[in-house]
C-alpha positions as CSV (number, residue, x, y, z in Angstrom):
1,X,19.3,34.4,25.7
2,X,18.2,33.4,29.6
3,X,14.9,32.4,28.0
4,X,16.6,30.1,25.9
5,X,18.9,29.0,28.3
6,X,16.4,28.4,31.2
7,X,14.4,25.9,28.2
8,X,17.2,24.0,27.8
9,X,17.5,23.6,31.4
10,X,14.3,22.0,32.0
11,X,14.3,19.8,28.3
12,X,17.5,18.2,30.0
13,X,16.0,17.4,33.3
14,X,13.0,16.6,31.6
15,X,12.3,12.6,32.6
16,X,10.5,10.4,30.3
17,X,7.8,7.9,32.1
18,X,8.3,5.0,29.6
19,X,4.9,3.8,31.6
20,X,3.1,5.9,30.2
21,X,4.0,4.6,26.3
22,X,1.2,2.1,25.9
23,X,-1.4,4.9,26.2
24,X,-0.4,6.3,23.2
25,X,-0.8,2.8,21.2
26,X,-4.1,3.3,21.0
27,X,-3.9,6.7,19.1
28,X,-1.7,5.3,17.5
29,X,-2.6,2.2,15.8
30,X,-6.5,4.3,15.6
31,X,-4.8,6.6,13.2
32,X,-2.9,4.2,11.3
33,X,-6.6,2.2,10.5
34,X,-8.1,5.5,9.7
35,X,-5.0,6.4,7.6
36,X,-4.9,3.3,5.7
37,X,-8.5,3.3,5.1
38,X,-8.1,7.0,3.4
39,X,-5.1,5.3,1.3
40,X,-7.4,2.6,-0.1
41,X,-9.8,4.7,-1.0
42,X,-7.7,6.3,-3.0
43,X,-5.7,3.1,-4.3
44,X,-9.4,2.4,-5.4
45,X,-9.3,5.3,-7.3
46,X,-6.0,4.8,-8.8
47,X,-6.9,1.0,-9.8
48,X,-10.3,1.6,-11.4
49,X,-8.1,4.4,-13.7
50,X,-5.6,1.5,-14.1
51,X,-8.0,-1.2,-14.9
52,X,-9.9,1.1,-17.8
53,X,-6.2,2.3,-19.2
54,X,-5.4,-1.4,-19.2
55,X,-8.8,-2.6,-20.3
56,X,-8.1,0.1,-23.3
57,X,-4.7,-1.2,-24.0
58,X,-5.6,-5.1,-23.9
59,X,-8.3,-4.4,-26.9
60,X,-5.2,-2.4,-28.9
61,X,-1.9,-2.6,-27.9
62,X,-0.1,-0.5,-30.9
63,X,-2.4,2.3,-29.3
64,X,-0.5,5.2,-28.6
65,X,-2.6,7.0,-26.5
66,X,-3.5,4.1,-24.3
67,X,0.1,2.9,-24.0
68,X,0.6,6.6,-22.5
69,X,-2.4,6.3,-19.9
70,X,-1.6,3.0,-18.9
71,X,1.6,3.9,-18.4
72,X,1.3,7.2,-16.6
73,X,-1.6,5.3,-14.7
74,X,1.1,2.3,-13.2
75,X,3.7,5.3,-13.0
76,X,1.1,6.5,-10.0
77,X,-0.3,3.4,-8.8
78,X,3.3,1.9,-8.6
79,X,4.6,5.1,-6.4
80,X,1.5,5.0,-4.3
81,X,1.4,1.1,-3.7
82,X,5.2,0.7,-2.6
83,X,4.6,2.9,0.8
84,X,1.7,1.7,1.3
85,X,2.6,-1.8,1.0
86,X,5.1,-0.9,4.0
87,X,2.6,1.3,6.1
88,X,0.7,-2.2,6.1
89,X,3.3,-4.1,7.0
90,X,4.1,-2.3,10.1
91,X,0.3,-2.1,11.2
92,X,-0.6,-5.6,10.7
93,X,2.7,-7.7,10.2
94,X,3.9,-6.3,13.2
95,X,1.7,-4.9,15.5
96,X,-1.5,-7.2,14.5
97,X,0.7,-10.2,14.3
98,X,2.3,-9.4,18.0
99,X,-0.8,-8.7,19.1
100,X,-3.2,-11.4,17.3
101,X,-5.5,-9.4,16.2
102,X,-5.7,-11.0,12.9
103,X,-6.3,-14.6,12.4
104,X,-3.5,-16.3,10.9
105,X,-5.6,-17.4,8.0
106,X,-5.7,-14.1,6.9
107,X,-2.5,-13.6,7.7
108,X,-1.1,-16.3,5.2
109,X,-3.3,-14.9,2.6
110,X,-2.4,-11.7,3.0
111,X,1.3,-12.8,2.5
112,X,0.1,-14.6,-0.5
113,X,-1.3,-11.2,-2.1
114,X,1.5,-9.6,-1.1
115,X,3.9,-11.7,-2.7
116,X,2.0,-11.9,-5.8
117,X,1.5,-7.7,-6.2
118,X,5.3,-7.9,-5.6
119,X,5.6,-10.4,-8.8
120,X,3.4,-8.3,-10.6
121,X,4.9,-4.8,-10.0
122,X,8.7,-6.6,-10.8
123,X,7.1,-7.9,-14.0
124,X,5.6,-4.5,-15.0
125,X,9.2,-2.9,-14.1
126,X,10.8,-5.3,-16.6
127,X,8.3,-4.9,-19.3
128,X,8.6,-1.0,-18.8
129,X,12.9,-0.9,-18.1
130,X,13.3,0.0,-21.8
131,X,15.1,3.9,-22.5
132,X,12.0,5.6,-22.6
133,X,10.2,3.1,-20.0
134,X,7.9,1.7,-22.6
135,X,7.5,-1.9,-24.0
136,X,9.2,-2.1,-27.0
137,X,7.5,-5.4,-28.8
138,X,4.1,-5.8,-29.7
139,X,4.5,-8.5,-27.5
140,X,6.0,-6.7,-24.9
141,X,2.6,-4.7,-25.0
142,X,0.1,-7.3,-25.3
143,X,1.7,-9.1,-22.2
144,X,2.7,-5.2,-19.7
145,X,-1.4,-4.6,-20.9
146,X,-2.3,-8.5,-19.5
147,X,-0.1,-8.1,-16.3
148,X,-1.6,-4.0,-15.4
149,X,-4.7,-5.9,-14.8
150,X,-3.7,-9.2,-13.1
151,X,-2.4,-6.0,-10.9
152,X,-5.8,-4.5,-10.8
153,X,-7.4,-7.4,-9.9
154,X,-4.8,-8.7,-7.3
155,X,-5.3,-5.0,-5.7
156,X,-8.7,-4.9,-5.7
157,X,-8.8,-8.3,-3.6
158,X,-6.5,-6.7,-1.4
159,X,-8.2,-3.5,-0.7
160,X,-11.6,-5.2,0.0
161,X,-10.2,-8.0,2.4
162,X,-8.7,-5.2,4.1
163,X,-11.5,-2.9,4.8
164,X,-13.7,-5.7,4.9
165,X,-11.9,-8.4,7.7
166,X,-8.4,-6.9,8.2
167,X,-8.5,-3.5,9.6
168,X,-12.0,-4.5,11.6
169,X,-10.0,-6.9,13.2
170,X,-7.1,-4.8,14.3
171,X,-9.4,-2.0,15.6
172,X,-11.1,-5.1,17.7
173,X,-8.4,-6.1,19.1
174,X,-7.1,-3.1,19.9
175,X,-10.5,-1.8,22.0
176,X,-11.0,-5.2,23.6
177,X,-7.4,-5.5,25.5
């Protein structure tokens, strides 16, 4: 009990030196790069297994079995693209952005991709809002089949700007203060 009491006593006198703050931005942001670069690997992995369910379902959309991958594969991609698409837009919407470490070419084409996978994963959600989250319609098919892979595609362009110019760039301007 005196233990416990004599801890509290020093976490309340405790003083924060908000000085002190930056030096942990570099840590910071480091980890969010590396972290980010992990999470597109394995969106990459994700999206070739979406492309080839697509791919499958585009040559036959009455397929049952490919119906079933393609839609367990978007059930993954979808849940592992939403947070990610918000881990990126706190690392480079608002810290790269406030800090200019990317070039706001990129930056407007990165909004572009953005608002396109957005388009994509609301389209997808339509074709797939039936009871049992399959399109009904042959039609329905042929077209949730045609939009998985403008998604692939759209993804893959995303994924490669990033590693390639995007996260370079951040990690740039983050050593060269």
């Amino acid at each position: 009990m005196e233990a416990s009491m004599e801890a509290s006593q020093a976490t309340t006198q405790m003083k924060f030196n908000c000085n002190q703050l930056p030096d942990l931005e570099g840590p910071m942001i480091t980890t969010m790069v590396s972290c980010m670069g992990g999470e597109h690997r394995k969106l990459n992995d994700l999206n070739m297994q979406l492309a080839f369910a697509a791919t499958r379902l585009v040559a036959d959309p009455d397929a049952v079995a490919a119906r079933r991958r393609a839609l367990e594969a978007w059930e993954e991609i979808r849940h592992e693209l939403r947070s990610h698409l918000q881990i990126e837009e706190e690392l480079v919407f608002s810290w790269g952005e406030g800090h200019h470490a990317v070039p706001d070419s990129i930056l407007e084409t990165l909004k572009k991709e953005r608002e396109e996978m957005r388009k994509l994963m609301a389209a997808l959600h339509d074709f797939s809002s039936g009871g049992d989250r399959e399109p009904q319609s042959a039609g329905d098919r042929a077209g949730f089949a045609q939009t998985l892979l403008a998604l692939v595609v759209t993804l893959d362009t995303h994924v490669e700007r990033y590693d390639a110019e995007v996260l370079p760039s951040i990690l740039r301007a983050l050593f060269h203060k």
